[in-house]
C-alpha positions in Angstrom: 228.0 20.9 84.3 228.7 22.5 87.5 227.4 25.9 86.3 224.2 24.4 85.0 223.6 22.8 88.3 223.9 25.7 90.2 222.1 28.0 87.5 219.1 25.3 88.3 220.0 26.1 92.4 220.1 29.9 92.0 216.2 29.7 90.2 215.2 26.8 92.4 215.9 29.3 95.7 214.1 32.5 93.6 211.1 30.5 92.7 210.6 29.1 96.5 211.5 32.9 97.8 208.9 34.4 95.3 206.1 31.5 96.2 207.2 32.2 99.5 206.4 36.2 99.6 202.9 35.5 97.4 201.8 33.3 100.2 202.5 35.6 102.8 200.9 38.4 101.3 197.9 36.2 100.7 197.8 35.0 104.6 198.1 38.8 105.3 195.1 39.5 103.1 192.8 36.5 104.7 194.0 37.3 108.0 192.8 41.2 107.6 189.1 40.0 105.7 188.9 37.1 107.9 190.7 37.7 111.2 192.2 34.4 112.1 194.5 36.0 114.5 198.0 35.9 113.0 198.4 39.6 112.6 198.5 41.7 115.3 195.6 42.9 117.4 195.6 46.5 116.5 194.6 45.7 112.5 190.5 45.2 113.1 188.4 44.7 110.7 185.6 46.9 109.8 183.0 44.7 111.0 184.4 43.2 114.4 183.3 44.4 117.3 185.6 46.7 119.0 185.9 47.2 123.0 186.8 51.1 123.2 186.7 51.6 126.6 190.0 51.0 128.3 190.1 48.5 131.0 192.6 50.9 133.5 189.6 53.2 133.3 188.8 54.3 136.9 185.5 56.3 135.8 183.9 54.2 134.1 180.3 54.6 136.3 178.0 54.2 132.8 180.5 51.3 131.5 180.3 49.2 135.0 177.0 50.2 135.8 175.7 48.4 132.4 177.8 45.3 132.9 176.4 45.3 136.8 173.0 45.6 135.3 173.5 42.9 132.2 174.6 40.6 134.4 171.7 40.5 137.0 169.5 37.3 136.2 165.8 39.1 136.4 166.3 41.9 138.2 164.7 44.6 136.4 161.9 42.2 135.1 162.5 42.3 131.7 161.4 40.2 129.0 164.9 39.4 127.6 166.3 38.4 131.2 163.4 35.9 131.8 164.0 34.1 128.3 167.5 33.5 129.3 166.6 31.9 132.6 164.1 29.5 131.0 165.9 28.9 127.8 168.4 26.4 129.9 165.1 23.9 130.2 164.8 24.2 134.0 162.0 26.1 135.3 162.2 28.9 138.5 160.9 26.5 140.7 163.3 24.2 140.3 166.4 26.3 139.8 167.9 24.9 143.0 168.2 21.7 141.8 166.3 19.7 144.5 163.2 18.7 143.1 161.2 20.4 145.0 159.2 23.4 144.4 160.2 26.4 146.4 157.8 29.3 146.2 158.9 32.8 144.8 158.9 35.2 146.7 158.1 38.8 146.1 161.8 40.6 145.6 161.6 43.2 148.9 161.0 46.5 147.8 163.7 49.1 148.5 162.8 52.5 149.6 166.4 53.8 148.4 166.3 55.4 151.6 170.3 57.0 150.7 168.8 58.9 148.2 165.8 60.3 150.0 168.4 61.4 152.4 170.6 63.2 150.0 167.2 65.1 148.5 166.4 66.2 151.8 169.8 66.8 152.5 169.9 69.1 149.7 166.9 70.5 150.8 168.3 71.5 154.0 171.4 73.0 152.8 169.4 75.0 150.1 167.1 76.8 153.3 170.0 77.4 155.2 171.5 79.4 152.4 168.0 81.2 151.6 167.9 81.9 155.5 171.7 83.6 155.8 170.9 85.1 152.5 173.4 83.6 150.3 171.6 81.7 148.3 171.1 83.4 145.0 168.9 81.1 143.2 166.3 81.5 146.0 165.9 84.8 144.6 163.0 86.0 143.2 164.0 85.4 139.7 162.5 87.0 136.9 159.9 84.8 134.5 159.1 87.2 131.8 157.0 85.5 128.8 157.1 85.9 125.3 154.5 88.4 125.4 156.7 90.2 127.5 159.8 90.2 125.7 158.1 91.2 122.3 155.4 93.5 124.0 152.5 91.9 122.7 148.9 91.5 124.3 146.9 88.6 123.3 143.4 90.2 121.7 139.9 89.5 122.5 139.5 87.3 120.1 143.3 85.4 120.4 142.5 81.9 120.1 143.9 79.6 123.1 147.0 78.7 120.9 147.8 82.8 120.4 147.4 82.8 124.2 149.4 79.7 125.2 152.5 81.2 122.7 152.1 84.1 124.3 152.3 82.8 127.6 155.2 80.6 126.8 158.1 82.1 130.1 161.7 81.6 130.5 161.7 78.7 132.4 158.8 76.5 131.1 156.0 76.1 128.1 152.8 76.8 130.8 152.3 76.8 134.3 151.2 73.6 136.4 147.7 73.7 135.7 147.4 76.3 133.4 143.7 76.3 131.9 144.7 77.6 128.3 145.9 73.6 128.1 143.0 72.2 128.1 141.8 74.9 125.8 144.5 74.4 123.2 144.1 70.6 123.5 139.9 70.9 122.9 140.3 73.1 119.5 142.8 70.3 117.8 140.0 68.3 119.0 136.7 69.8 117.5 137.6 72.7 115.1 137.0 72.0 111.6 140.2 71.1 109.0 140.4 73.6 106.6 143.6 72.9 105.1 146.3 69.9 105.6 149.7 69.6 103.7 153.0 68.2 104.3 155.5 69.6 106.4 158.7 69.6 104.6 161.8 67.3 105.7 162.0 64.6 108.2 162.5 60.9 107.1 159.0 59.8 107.7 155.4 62.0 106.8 153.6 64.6 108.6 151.2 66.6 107.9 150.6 70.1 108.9 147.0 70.5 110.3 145.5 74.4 109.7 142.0 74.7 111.7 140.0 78.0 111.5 141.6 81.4 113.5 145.3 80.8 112.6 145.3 78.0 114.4 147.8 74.9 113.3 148.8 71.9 114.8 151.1 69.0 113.6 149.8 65.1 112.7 151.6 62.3 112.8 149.1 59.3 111.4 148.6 55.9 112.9 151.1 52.7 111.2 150.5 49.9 113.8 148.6 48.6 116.8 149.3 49.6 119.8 151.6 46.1 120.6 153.5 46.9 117.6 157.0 46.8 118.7 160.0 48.1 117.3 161.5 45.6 114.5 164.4 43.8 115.7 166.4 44.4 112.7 165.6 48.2 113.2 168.1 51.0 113.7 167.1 53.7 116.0 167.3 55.7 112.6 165.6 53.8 111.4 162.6 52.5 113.2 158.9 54.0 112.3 157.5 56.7 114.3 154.5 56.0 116.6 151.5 58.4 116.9 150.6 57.2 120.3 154.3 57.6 121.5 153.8 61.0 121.0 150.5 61.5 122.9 152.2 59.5 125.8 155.4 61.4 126.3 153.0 64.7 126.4 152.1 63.4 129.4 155.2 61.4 131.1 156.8 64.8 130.7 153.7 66.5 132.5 153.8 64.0 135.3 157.4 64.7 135.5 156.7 68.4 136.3 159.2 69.2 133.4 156.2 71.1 131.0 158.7 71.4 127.8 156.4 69.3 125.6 153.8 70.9 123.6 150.3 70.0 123.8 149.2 67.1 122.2 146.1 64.8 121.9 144.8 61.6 119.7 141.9 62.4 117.3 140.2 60.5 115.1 139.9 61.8 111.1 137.7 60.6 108.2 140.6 60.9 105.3 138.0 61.5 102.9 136.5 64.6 104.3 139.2 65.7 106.7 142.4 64.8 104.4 141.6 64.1 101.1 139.1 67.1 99.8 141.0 69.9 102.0 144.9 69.0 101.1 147.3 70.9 98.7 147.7 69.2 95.4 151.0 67.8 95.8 149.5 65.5 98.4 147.0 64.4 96.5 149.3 62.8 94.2 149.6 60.5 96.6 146.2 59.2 97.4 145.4 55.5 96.1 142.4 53.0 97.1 144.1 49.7 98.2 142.9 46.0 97.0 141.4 45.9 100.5 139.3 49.0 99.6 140.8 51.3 102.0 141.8 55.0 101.4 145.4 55.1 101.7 148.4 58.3 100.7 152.2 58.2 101.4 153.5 62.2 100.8 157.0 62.8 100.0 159.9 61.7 102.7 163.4 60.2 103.1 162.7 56.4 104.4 159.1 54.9 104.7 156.7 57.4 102.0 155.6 54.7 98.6 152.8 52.6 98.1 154.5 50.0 100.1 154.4 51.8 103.8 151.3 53.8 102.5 148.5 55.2 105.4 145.6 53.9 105.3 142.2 54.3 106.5 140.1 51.4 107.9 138.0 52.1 105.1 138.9 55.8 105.7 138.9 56.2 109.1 142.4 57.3 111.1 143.7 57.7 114.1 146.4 60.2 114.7 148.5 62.7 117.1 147.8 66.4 117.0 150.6 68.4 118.7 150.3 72.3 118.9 152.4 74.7 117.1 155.7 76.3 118.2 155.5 80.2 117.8 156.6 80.6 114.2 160.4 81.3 114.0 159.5 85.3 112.4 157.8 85.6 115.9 159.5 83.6 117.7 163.6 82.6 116.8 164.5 79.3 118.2 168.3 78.1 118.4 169.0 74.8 117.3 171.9 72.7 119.6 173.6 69.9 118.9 173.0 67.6 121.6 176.8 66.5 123.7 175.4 62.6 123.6 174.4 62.8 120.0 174.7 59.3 118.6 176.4 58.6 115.1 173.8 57.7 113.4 175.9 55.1 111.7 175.6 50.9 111.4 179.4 51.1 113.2 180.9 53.9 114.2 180.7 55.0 117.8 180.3 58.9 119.5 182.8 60.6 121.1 180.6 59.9 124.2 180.6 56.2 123.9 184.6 56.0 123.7 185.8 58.7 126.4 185.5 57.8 130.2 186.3 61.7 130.3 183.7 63.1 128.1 181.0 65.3 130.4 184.7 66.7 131.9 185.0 68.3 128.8 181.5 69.4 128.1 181.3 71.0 131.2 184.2 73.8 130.5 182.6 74.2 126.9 179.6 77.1 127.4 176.8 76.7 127.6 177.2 73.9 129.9 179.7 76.0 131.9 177.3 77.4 133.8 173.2 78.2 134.5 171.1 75.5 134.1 171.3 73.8 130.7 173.6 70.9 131.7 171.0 69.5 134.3 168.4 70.3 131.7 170.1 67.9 129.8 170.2 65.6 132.5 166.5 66.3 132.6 165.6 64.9 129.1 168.9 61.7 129.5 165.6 60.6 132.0 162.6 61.6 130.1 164.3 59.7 126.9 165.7 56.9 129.4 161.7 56.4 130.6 160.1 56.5 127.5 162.5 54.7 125.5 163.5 57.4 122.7 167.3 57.0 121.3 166.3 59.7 118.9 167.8 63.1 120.4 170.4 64.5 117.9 169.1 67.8 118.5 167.1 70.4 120.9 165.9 73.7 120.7 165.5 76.7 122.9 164.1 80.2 122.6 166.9 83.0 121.4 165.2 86.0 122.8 165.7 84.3 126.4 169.4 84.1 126.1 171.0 80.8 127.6 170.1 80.5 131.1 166.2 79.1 129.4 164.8 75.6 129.4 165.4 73.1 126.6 162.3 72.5 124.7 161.1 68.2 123.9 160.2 68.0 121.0 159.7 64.8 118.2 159.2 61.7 120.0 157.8 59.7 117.9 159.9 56.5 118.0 159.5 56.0 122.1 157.4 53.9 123.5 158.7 50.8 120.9 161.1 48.0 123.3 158.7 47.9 126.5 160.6 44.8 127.1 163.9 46.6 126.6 165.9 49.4 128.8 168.4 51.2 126.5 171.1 52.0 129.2 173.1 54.0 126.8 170.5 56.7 127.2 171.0 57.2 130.7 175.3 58.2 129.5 174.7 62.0 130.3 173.5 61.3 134.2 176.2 58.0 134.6 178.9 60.2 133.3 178.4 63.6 135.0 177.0 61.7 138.1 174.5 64.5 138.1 170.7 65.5 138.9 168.5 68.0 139.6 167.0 67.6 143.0 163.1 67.8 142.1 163.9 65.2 139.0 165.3 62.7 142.0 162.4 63.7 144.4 159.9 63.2 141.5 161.8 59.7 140.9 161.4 58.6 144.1 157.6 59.5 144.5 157.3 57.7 141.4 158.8 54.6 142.9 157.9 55.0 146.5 153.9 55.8 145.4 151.4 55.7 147.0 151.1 55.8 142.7 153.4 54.4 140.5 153.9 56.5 137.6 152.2 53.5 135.4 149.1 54.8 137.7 149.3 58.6 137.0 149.8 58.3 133.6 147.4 55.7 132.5 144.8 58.1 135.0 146.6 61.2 132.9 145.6 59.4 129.8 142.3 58.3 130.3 140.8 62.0 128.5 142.0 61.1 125.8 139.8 60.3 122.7 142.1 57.1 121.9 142.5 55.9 125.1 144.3 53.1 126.1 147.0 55.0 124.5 149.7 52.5 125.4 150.2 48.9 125.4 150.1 47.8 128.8 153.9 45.9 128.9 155.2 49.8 128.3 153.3 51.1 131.6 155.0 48.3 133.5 158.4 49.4 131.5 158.1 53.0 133.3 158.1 51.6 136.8 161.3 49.4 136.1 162.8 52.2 134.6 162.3 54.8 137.3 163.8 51.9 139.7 167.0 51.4 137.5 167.4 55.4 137.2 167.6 55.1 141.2 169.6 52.6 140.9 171.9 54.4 139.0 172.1 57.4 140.8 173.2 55.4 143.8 176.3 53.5 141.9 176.9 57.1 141.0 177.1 58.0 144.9 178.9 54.7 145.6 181.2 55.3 143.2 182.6 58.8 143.8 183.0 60.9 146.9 180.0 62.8 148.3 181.4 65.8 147.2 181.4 65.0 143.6 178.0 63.5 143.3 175.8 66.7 142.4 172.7 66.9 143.2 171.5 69.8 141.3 169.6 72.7 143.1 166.7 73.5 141.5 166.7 77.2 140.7 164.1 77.1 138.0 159.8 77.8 139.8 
């Protein structure tokens, strides 16, 4: 009797053991799907959201300027600031709590008067070098052209796109106010379309343009209106590209005095006469009348090319961007780079960039960024993306036959110009992290801001020749002037944050 009862003990303990062990494994299970905190900290599930940045970090500039600039109320104007003021149900005039309404005052404008110094600063270090004769980028540096390098004349008859590729130097596309713009810019105007197919690759179409004389230009069609704005459930990756963006950054990056954009202008086509009866068969495939009437195709691509995101005419009229065409790589050989910021490109996972405090350390010993002037070209184009809004830089080119030491061309900006009530901080990483700009980029900055013109003002004047002018929605011109103001305001938490001797301001060696 005594054995039986502790036979019955001896299964009594294994049972409540095994239940035991089954529902710890099950609270292991729940607790790694669900995260109800009973493991530890360091098992994160895929989806949570997970701080990389280590809190003893002491150069953290990008990370603290971001939560700095998050946490101002309306400072930079934006949209998303002035909901969350007015969402609590208590207007501005009555934010003190008193009753009474206190008028608002204009915030007062800041000169960033530091920052002018350091420019001129800069300025008076690089004469005093040119004067004692130590300064070697005051040299008079050689700017040889393509022409030059492969010993080709333009002809007689060289169209102005023959003579602008020609022309292309070492340091820049064209010359400030270089003629043969204009020249390349009124043939994608007027010259007849003799031939139109799709360019291969890419996730969204476009079509290659061929006019008479050899001359070619790339179109990127019309989706939206103008106030179209990026989707809110939109990935970078996967937003649609705008026509007009492209027109627009043309012309920032003019204004800018950077001149590594090719040409481009708006033009508008008849798709039954322009498109339809002069493209290659495989595009014609794609043609279709709508139930509205209208003339629509969609080519080939990765993402947005089916009857569902089809172009269409309006009944077959459209609006689109013409840019010129890059020498052809036989003539021309262009290296591809991997951009250092590159994003992933992924629904969760982060860069390298966006997890090491000590990242542009590293990419500064790694060539070519060891040297010349590619790393504050790069800093260049972390503005130019930062002012037009453009998270879409995975790669750039440049021009083999110039070596290294040559400028970075800007090319494919067709999903800018889409948040103008949104500034993407993480854009501006490269100039947080290295806490470094070229001196005319600042100087150009701070004109911008200081005026007498805004650069809302120059570049809705630059864009007025255009056939499909207004290009932009007028909330993204007021976007650039807050932008130019938080890219001075980052600078200076770059200056505040380090010593003077580690803020560089780059000397501009380039003409």
């Amino acid at each position: 009797m005594f054995g039986l009862r502790s036979l019955r003990m001896k299964e009594r303990l294994a049972i409540g053991f095994g239940a035991s062990l089954v529902l710890f494994t099950l609270l292991l299970v729940i607790d790694l799907q669900m995260d109800l905190g009973v493991a530890n900290r360091h098992l994160m599930p895929s989806h949570a959201r997970v701080r990389y940045v280590n809190d003893e970090d002491k150069n953290g500039v990008f990370r603290d300027f971001k939560r700095k600039f998050l946490q101002k109320s309306n400072s930079s104007g934006s949209k998303e600031a002035s909901t969350t003021i007015t969402s609590h149900g208590r207007s501005a005039a009555d934010s003190s709590g008193s009753g009474q309404r206190n008028p608002t005052e204009p915030p007062e404008h800041d000169n960033f008067d530091d920052l002018m110094s350091l420019v001129a600063e800069s300025r008076r270090n690089s004469e005093a070098r040119s004067n004692t004769g130590t300064d070697q980028s005051n040299e008079s540096e050689e700017n040889p052209t393509l022409g030059d390098m492969m010993d080709i004349r333009p002809s007689k008859n060289a169209s102005y796109l023959e003579r602008f590729q020609l022309g292309i130097s070492k340091h820049e596309l064209y010359r400030e106010s270089d003629p043969i713009v204009d020249g390349v810019v009124n043939d994608m105007l007027h010259l007849p379309i003799q031939h139109v197919f799709q360019k291969d690759g890419g996730t969204q179409i476009k079509l290659v343009i061929e006019f008479p004389n050899d001359v070619k230009a790339l179109f990127k069609p019309m989706r939206f209106p103008r106030e179209q704005q990026t989707l809110p459930n939109h990935f970078y990756f996967t937003d649609f590209e705008r026509h007009n963006a492209e027109i627009a950054a043309f012309h920032v990056d003019r204004l800018l005095g950077f001149r590594r954009t090719m040409p481009v202008t708006g033009r508008l086509l008849n798709i039954t006469t322009e498109i339809y009866q002069v493209a290659d068969d495989d595009l014609l495939k794609t043609f279709f009348v709508s139930p509205s009437s209208n003339l629509c195709f969609h080519g080939k691509c990765s993402y947005y090319c089916d009857t569902a995101h089809a172009i269409c005419g309006n009944p077959d009229t459209l609006e689109g961007s013409f840019a010129a065409f890059l020498p052809s790589y036989e003539q021309a050989h262009r290296k591809v780079w991997r951009h250092p910021w590159r994003r992933s490109y992924h629904k969760r996972r982060k860069a390298q960039w966006e997890t090491d405090a000590d990242y542009c350390a590293m990419i500064r010993d790694i060539p070519p960024y060891d040297e010349g002037r590619r790393l504050l070209d790069l800093m260049d184009m972390s503005v130019f993306d930062f002012l037009i809004g453009n998270m879409d830089r995975h790669h750039y080119e440049t021009f083999k036959v110039f070596g290294n030491d040559t400028f970075t061309l800007h090319l494919d900006h067709g999903r800018g110009f889409g948040r103008p009530y949104h500034d993407e901080l993480s854009i501006l990483a490269p100039v947080l992290q290295c806490c470094l700009i070229r001196t005319t980029t600042l100087q150009s900055l701070l004109k911008f801001h200081n005026g007498p013109k805004h650069l809302s003002d120059l570049l809705r004047e630059s864009m007025q020749s255009d056939p499909l002018n207004p290009i932009l929605w007028e909330p993204h011109l007021n976007a650039l002037d807050r932008r130019v103001k938080i890219i001075l305001q980052a600078i200076r938490e770059c200056v505040k944050k380090n010593p003077g001797d580690e803020v560089a301001i780059g000397e501009d060696d380039i003409s």
